[in-house]
N, C-alpha and C positions, 0 to 999 in steps of 0.2 A: 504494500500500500504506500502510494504517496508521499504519506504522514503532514503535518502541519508543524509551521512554527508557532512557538511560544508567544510571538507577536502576532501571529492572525488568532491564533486562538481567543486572546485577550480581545480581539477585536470582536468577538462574541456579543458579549454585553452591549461593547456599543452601540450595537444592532437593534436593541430596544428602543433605544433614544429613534432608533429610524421610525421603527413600528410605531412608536406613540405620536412621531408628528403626522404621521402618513391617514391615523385613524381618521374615521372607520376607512379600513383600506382591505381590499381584497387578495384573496392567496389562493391559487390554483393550486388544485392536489393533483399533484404529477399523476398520481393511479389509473389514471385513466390517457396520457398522454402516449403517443406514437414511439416507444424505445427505440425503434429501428431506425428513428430520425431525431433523436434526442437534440443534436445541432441546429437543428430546424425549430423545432418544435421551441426549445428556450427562446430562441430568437422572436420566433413572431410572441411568445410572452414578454421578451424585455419590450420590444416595438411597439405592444398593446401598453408600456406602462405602468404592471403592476408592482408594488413594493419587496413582494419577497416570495417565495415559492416554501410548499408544503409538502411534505416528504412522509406517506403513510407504512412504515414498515411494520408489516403485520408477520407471524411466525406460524401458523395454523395450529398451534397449542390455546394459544390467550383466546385466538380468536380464528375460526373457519379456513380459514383462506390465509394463502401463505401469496407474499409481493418478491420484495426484493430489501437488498442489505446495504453495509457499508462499502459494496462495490457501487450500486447503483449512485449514493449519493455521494462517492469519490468521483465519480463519471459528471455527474452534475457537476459540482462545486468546480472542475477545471473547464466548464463551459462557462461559467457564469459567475457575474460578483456578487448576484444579488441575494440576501438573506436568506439561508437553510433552514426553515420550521421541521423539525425530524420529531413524527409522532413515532412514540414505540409501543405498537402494540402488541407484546410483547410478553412471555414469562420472564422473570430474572434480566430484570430491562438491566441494571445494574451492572450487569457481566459485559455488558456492550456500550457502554454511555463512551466510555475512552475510545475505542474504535471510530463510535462515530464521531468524535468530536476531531478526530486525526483525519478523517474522512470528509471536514470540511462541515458539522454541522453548529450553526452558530446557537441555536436555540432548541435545548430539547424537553421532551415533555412524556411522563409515563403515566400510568393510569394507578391512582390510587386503589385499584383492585388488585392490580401486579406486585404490590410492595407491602411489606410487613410495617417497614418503621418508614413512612411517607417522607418525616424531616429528615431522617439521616439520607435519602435521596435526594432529596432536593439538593441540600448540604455537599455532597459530592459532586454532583451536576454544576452547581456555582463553582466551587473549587478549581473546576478546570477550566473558569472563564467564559462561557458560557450562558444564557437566561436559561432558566429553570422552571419546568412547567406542571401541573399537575391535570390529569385529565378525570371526567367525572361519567362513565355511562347512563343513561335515563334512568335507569331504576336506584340508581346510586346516590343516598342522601347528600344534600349540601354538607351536612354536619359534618361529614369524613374528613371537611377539612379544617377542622376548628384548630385542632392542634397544628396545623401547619402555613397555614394560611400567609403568616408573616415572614417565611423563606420564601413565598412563591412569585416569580418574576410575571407569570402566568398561571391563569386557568381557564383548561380547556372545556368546553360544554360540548359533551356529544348531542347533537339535535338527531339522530338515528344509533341503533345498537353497532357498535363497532366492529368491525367486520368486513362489509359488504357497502358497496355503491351502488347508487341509482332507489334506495329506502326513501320511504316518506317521512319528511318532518314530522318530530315529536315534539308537539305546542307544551309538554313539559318543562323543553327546553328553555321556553321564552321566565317561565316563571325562574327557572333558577338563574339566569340572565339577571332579572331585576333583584332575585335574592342576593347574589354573589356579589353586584356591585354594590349592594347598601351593606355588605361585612367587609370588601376587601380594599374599596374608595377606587381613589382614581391611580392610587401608585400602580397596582397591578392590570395587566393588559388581560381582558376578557377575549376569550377566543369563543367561536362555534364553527362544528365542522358536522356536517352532516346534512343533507336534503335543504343545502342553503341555493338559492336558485330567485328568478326576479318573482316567485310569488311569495316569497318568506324572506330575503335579507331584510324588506324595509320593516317588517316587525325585527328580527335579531338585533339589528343598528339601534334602534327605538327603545329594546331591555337593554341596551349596555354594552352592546359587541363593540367591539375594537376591532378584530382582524375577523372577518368571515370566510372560512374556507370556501370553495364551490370546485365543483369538477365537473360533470354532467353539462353544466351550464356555461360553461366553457367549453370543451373539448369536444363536445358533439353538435358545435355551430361550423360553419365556415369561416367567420370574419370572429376572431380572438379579438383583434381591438373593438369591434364595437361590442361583444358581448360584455368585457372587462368592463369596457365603459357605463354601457345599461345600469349593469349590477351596482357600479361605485356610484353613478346618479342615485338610483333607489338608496342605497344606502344613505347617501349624506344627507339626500329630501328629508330621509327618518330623522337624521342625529345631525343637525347643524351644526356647523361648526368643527373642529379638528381637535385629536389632542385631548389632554388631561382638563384644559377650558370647556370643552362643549357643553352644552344646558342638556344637562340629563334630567331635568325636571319633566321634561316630555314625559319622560317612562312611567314616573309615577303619578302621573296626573291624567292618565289614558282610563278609561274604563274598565275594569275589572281588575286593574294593577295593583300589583300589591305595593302595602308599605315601607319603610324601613325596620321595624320588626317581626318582616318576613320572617318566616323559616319553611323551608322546604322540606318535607319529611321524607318523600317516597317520590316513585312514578310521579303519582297524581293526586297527592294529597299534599294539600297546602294551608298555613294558618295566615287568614290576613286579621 
């Protein structure tokens, strides 16, 4: 492998500061994009504009379906300069966080279902210079993250069960959106990845999302720059404004939105 300096590594973090000026900003998940033209394919995403690319490495233990590893996004990271989001979906993400991070990924994020002790992940994950992410599947309480909440650079919101593309949106999602951000404020970047697409970002952007994954809705149009573009319209229409500034007052002032003493318990049960 390649490997990385200690100097790009570091440059990890700084990658945050991109993500949060860039919000609400859009992230194509490679998963679905043409490997056999990966050249291609990055390019017409840098030419469309978007902020940073998201990288789903699934293992077919954690979850169904087996992708690709730290070769695939050593392949990526010497095409391209722009932000590595590396989700791991993954058993024993841990055993693999250095690889990828050698591999070129600036930001990683494992699933608090994967991990015994969530903080001492996270903790590692920062250590090597990198953002540090936590991700949440729909049935999976907000609570999980109480105890960690304040190492996390990120948290992820799955809007479908992890796994598989092309799932319908889980309006669950939206609810732990507007819970997450009245526990975690504006320091931490709110992700969601799953059945984000032009009928559901402009609610995501509206609970709280910062970076919205999409694939589908991307990769299965012809013109990548106007679909980029669509989606980041929809989005910013929801969440004016950019950045840890924006008036997230929208969210809680929509109907049926919950409060600041949200808590999300389950799937679908919610206390407002």
């Amino acid at each position: 492998m390649g490997g990385r300096s200690r100097e790009s590594a570091m440059s990890g973090r700084d990658q945050l500061i991109r993500f949060r000026k860039a919000a609400p900003a859009v992230l194509p998940s490679l998963l679905l994009c043409d490997f056999g033209n990966l050249e291609r394919e990055l390019g017409r995403l840098e030419d469309a504009g978007v902020a940073g690319l998201h990288l789903d490495v699934m293992d077919g233990v954690f979850v169904p379906n087996f992708t690709y590893g730290m070769t695939i996004v050593e392949a990526v990271r010497r095409r391209t300069k722009l932000p590595l989001d590396v989700h791991l979906m993954i058993v024993e993400p841990m055993r693999h966080v250095r690889a990828m991070v050698d591999a070129g990924a600036d930001l990683i994020t494992v699933h608090v279902e994967a991990v015994e002790r969530p903080r001492a992940a996270l903790e590692g994950i920062a250590a090597l210079g990198v953002g540090a992410g936590i991700a949440l599947n729909p049935a999976t309480p907000l609570d999980t993250l109480d105890a960690c909440r304040d190492l996390c650079d990120l948290v992820l919101i799955m809007g479908v069960q992890a796994g598989f593309g092309g799932q319908s949106f889980q309006p669950v999602a939206l609810e732990k959106l507007r819970a997450a951000r009245n526990r975690v404020g504006d320091r931490v970047l709110l992700e969601v990845d799953g059945g984000v697409n032009t009928e559901t970002i402009g609610d995501c952007a509206l609970a709280g999302a910062d970076l919205l994954v999409a694939g589908s809705a991307i990769f299965r149009t012809d013109d990548y720059t106007a679909a980029v573009s669509g989606l980041r319209a929809l989005a910013a229409a929801a969440s004016p404004g950019s950045g840890p500034e924006r008036n997230r007052s929208k969210a809680a002032d929509r109907p049926g939105a919950c409060r600041p003493d949200d808590r999300v318990l389950g799937e679908h049960e919610t206390i407002c």
